[in-house]
C-alpha positions as a Markdown table, in Angstrom:
| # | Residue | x | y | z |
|---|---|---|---|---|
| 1 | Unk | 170.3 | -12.1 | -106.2 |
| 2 | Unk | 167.4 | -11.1 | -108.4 |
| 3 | Unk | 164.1 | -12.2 | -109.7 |
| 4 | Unk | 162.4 | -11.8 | -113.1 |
| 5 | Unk | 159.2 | -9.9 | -112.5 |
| 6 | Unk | 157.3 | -9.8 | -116.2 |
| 7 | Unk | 160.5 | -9.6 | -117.9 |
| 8 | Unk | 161.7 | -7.0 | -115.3 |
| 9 | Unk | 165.3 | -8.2 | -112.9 |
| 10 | Unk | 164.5 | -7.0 | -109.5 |
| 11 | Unk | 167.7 | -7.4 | -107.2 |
| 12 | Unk | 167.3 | -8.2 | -103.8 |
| 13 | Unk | 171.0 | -7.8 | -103.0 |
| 14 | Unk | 169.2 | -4.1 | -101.7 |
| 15 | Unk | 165.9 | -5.2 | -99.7 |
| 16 | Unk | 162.8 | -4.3 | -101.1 |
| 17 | Unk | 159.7 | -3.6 | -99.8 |
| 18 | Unk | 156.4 | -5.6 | -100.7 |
| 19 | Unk | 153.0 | -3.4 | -99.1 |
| 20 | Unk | 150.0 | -5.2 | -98.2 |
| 21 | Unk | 146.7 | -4.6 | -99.7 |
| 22 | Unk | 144.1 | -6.9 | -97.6 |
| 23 | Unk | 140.8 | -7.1 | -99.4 |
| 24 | Unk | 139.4 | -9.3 | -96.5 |
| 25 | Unk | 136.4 | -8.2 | -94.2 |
| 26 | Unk | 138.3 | -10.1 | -91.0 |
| 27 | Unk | 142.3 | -9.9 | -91.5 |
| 28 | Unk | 143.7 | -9.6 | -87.9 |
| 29 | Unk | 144.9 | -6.1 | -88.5 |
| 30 | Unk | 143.4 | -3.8 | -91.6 |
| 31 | Unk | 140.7 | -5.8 | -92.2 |
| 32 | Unk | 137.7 | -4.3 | -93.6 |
| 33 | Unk | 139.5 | -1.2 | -94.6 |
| 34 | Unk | 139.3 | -1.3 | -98.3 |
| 35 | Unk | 135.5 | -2.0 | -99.2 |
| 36 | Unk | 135.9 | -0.2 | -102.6 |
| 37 | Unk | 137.8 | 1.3 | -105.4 |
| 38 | Unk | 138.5 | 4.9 | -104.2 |
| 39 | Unk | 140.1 | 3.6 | -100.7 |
| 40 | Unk | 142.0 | 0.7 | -102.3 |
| 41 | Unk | 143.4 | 3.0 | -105.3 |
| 42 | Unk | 144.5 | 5.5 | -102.3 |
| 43 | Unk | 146.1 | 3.2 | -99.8 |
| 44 | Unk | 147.7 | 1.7 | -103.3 |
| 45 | Unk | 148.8 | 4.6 | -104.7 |
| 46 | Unk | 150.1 | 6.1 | -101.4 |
| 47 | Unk | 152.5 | 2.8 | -100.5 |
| 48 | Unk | 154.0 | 2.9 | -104.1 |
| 49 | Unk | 154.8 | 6.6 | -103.9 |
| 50 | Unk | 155.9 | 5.6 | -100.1 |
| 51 | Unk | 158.5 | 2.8 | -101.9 |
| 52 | Unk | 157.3 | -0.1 | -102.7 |
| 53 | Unk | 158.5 | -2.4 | -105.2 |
| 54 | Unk | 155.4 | -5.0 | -105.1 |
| 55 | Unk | 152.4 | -5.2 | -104.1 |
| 56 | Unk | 150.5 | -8.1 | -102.1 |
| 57 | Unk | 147.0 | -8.8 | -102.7 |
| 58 | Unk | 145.1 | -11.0 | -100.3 |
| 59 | Unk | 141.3 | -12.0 | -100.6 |
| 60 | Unk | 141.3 | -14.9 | -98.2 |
| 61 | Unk | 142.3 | -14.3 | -94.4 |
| 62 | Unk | 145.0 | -16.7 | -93.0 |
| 63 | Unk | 145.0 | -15.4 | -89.4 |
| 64 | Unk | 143.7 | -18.0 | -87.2 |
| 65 | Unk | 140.1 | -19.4 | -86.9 |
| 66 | Unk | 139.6 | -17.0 | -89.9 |
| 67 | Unk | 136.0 | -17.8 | -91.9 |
| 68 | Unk | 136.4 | -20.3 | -95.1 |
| 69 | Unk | 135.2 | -18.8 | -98.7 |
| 70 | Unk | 134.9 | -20.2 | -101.3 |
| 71 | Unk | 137.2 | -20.6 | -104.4 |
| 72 | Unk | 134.4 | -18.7 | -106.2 |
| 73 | Unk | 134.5 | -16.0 | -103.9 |
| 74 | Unk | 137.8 | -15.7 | -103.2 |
| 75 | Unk | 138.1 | -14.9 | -107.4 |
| 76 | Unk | 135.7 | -12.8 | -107.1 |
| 77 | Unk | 137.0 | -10.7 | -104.9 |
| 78 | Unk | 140.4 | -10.5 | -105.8 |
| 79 | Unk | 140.5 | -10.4 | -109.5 |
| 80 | Unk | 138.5 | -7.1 | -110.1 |
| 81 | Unk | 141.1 | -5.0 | -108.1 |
| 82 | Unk | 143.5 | -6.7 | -110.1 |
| 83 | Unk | 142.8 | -6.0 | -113.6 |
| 84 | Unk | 141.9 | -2.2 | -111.8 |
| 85 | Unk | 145.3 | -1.8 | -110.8 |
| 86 | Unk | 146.7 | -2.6 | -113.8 |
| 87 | Unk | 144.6 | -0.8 | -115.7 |
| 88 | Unk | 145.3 | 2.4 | -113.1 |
| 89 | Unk | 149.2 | 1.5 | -112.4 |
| 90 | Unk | 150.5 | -0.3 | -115.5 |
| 91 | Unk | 154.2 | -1.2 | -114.3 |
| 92 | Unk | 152.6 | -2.2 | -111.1 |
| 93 | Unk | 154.1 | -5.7 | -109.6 |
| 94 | Unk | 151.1 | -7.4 | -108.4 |
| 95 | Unk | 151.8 | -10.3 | -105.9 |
| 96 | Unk | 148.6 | -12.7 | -105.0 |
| 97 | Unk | 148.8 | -13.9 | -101.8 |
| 98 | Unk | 146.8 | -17.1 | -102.3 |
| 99 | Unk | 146.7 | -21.1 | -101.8 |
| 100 | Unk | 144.8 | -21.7 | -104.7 |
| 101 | Unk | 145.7 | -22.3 | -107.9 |
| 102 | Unk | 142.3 | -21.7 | -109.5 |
| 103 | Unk | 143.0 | -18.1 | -108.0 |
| 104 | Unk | 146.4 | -17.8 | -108.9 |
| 105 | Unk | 145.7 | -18.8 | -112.2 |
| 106 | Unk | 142.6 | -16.5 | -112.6 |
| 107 | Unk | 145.0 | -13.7 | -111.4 |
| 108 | Unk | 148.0 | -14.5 | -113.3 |
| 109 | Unk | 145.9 | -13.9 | -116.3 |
| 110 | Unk | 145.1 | -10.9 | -115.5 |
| 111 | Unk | 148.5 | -9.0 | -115.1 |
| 112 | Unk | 149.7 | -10.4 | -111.5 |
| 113 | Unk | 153.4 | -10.5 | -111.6 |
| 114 | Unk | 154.0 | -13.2 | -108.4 |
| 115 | Unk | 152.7 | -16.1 | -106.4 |
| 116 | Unk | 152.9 | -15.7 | -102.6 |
| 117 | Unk | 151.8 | -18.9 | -101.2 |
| 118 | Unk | 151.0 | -19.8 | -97.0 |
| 119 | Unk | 150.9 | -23.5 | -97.6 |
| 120 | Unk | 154.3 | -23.7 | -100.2 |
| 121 | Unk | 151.8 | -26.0 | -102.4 |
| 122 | Unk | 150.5 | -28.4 | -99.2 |
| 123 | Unk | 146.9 | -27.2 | -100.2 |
| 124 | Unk | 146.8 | -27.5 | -103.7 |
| 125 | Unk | 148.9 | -30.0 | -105.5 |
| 126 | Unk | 147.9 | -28.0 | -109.2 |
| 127 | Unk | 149.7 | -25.1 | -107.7 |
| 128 | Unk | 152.9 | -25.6 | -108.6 |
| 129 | Unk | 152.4 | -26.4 | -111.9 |
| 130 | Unk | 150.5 | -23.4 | -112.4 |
| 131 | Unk | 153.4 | -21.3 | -111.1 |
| 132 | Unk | 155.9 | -23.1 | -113.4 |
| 133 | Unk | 153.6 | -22.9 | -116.7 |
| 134 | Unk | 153.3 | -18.9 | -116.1 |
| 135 | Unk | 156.9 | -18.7 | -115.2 |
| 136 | Unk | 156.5 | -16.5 | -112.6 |
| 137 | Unk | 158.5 | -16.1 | -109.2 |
| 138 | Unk | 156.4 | -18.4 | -106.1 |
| 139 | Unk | 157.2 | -17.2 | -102.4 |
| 140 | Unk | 157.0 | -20.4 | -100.2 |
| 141 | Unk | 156.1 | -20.0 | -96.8 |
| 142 | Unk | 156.4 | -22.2 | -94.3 |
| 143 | Unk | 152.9 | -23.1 | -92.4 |
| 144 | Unk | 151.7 | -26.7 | -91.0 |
| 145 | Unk | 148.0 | -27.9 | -91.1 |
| 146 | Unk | 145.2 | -24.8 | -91.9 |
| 147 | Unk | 144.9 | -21.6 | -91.1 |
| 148 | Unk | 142.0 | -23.3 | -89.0 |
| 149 | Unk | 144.4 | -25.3 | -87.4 |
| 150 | Unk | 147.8 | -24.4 | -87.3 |
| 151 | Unk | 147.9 | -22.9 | -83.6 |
| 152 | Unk | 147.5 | -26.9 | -82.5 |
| 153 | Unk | 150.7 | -27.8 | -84.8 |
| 154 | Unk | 153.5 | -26.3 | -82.7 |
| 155 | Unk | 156.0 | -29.0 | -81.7 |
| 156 | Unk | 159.2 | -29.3 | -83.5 |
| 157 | Unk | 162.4 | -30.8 | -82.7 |
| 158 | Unk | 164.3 | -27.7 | -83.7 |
| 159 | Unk | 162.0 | -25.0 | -85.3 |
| 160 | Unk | 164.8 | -23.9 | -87.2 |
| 161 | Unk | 166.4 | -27.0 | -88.6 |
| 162 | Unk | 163.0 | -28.7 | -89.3 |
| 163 | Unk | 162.3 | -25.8 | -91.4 |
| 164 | Unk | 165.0 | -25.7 | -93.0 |
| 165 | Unk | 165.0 | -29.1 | -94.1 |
| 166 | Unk | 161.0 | -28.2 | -95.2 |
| 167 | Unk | 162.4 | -26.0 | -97.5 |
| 168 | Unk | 164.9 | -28.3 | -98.8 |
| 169 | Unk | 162.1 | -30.3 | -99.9 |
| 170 | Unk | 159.2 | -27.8 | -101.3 |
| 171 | Unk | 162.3 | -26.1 | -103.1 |
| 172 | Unk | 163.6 | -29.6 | -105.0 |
| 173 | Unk | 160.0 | -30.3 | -105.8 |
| 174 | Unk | 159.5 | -26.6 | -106.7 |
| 175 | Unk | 162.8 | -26.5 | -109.3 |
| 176 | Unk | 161.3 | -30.2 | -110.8 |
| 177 | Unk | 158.4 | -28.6 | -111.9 |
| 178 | Unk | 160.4 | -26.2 | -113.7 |
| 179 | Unk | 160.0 | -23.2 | -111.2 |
| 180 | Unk | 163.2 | -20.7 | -111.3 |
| 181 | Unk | 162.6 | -17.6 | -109.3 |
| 182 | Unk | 162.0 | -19.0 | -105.3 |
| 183 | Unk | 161.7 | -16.8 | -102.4 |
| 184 | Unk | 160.9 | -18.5 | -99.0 |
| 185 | Unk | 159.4 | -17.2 | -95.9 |
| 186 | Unk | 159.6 | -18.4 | -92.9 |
| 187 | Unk | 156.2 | -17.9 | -91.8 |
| 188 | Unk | 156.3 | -15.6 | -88.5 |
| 189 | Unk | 152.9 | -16.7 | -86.9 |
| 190 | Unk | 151.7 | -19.3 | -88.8 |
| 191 | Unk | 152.3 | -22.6 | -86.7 |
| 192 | Unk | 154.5 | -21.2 | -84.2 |
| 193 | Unk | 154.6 | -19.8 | -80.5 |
| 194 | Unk | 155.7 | -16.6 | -79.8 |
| 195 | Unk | 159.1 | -18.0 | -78.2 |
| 196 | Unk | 159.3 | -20.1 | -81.5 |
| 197 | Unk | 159.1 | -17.1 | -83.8 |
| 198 | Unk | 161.8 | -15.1 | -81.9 |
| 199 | Unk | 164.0 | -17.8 | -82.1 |
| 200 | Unk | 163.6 | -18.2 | -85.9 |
| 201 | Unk | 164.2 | -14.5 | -85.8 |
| 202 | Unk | 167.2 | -14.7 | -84.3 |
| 203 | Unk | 168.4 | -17.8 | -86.6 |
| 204 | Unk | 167.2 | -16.0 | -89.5 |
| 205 | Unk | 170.6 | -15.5 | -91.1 |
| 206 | Unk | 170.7 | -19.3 | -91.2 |
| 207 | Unk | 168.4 | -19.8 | -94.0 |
| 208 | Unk | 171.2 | -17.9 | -96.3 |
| 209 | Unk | 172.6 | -21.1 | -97.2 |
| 210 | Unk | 169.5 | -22.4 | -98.6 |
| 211 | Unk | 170.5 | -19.3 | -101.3 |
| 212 | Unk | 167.5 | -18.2 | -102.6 |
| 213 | Unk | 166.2 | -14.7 | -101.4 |
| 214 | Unk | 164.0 | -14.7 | -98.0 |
| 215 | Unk | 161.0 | -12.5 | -97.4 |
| 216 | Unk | 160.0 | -11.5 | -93.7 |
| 217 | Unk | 156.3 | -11.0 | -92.8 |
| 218 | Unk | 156.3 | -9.6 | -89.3 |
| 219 | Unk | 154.1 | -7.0 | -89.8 |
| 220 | Unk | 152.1 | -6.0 | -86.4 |
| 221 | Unk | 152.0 | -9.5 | -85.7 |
| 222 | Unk | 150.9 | -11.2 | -82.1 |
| 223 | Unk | 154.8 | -12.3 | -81.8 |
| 224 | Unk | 155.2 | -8.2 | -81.2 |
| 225 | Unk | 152.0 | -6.8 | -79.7 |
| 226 | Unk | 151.4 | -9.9 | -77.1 |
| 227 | Unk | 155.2 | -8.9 | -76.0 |
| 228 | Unk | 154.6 | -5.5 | -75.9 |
| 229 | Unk | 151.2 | -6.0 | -74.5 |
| 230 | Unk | 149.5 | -3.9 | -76.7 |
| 231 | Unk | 147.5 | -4.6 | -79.7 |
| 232 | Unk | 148.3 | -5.0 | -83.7 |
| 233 | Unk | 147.0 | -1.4 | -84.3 |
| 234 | Unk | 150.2 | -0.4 | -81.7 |
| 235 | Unk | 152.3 | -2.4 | -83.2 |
| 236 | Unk | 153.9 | -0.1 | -86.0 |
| 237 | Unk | 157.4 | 0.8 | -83.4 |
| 238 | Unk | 158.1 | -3.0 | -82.1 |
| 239 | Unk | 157.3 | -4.1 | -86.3 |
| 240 | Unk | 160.3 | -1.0 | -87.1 |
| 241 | Unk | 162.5 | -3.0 | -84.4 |
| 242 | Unk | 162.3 | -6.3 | -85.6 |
| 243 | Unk | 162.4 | -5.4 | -89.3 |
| 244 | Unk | 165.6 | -3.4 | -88.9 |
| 245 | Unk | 166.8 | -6.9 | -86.9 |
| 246 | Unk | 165.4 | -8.9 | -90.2 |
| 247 | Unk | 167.4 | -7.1 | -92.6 |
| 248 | Unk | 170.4 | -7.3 | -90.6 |
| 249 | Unk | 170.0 | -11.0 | -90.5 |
| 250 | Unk | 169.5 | -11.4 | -94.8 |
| 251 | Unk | 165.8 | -10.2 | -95.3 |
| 252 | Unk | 165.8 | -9.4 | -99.2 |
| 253 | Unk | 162.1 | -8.2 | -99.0 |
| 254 | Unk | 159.8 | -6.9 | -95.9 |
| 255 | Unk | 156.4 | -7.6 | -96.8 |
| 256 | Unk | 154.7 | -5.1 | -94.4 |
| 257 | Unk | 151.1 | -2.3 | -93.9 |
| 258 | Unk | 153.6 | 0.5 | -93.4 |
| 259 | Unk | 155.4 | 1.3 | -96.1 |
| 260 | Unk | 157.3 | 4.8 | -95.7 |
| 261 | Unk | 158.8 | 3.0 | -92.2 |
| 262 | Unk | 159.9 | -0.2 | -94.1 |
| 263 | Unk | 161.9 | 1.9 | -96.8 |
| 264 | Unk | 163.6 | 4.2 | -94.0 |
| 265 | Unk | 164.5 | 0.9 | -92.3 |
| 266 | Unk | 166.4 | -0.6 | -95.3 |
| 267 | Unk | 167.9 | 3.3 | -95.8 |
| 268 | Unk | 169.6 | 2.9 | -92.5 |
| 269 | Unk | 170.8 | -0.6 | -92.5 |
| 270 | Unk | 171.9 | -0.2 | -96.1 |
| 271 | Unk | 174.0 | 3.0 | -94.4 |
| 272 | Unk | 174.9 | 1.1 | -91.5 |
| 273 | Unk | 176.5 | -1.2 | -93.7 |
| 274 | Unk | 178.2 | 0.4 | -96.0 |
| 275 | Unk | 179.8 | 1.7 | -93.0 |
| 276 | Unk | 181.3 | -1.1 | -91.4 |
């Protein structure tokens, strides 16, 4: 299963790793931790030399309650560091995470490589259009409501299957607009209890069938630290566990703050498998 990334076929048949670069003041883990070029050309350089194959760029925070920006400010925030990590890492794979097609679009010109979308298009109907008229690979996720208001929007029938079939939809509108290269993710925190997000966990291998490659975002997230009872900056050895279980289950990419433990995690299920 691959993806065309700028003209470069990235196979997800071995998982891949997708690093996080927040450039928020109030994300729920790292925010705050890259205020200017030195620290966010580090933390950049060090997760590509740790292994990964893209990097994810977020100006806007989607943990809960977060504070609104503006379009404005959301650009101009995020497209600087772009067009400097091009200009310092030229093959670099640059994934926006972003519900805004303004953004995208700003981004997009400026060397980005992917789309990685929270609301699948539900918050910007010029979105998808944008993604198919750059031809460019668009990670759905699967969120209800806001980042504002998504903790209220947690009653499902069957999380799974009513994802699933949430999927079905954005993807069919998705390929109408001409979109090729889909990834979905199922959208560990976002609109979900904790009992909910183990369970899609644990169903995980289900959304093979939909056959397009699945990304898993469960990155020091409450789902692990609130069981643990710990906190987010503790979080690094439950995140090991349950990426080692995502893999396992058909995770073509781990989008994740700790690199070097992501890669070793697909080493030894990639051993483990061969193996069997």
């Amino acid at each position: 299963m691959t993806i065309n990334c700028n003209g470069n076929l990235i196979d997800l048949s071995t998982p891949k790793v997708m690093g996080i670069l927040n450039l928020t003041p109030d994300s729920f883990y790292d925010g705050g931790s890259y205020k200017d070029e030195k620290s966010i050309l580090l933390q950049v350089d060090k997760m590509l030399k740790d292994g990964a194959t893209f990097i994810d760029v977020g100006a806007y925070s989607s943990r809960p309650n977060a504070t609104n920006i503006s379009v404005e400010e959301e650009i101009s925030r995020i497209v600087p560091i772009v067009k400097l990590l091009i200009k310092e890492f030229p093959s670099i794979l640059l994934s926006i995470d972003t519900f805004r097609s303004a953004v995208a679009k700003a981004c997009l010109e400026n060397g980005a490589t992917l789309i990685n979308d929270i609301s699948a298009g539900s918050l910007d109907d010029e979105m998808m259009s944008v993604i198919a008229a750059y031809k460019v690979p668009y990670i759905l996720m699967h969120m209800r409501g806001t980042p504002a208001t998504m903790q209220q929007l947690t009653e499902y029938t069957d999380v799974t299957l009513d994802i699933k079939h949430y999927f079905a939809e954005k993807i069919a509108k998705a390929r109408a607009k001409g979109i090729i290269d889909i990834i979905i993710d199922p959208g560990f925190g976002f609109a979900k209890t904790t009992a909910q997000n183990f369970t899609l966990l644990q169903n995980l291998d289900l959304f093979k069938s939909i056959d397009v490659p699945i990304l898993a975002g469960l990155s020091r997230k409450s789902m692990i630290y609130k069981t643990l009872d710990t906190t987010a900056a503790n979080a690094l050895n439950g995140t090991t566990a349950l990426n080692t279980i995502a893999l396992t289950k058909g995770a073509g990419i781990l989008r994740v703050h700790d690199v070097k433990e992501a890669v070793e995690c697909i080493a030894l299920t990639n051993a483990l498998k061969f193996n069997e």
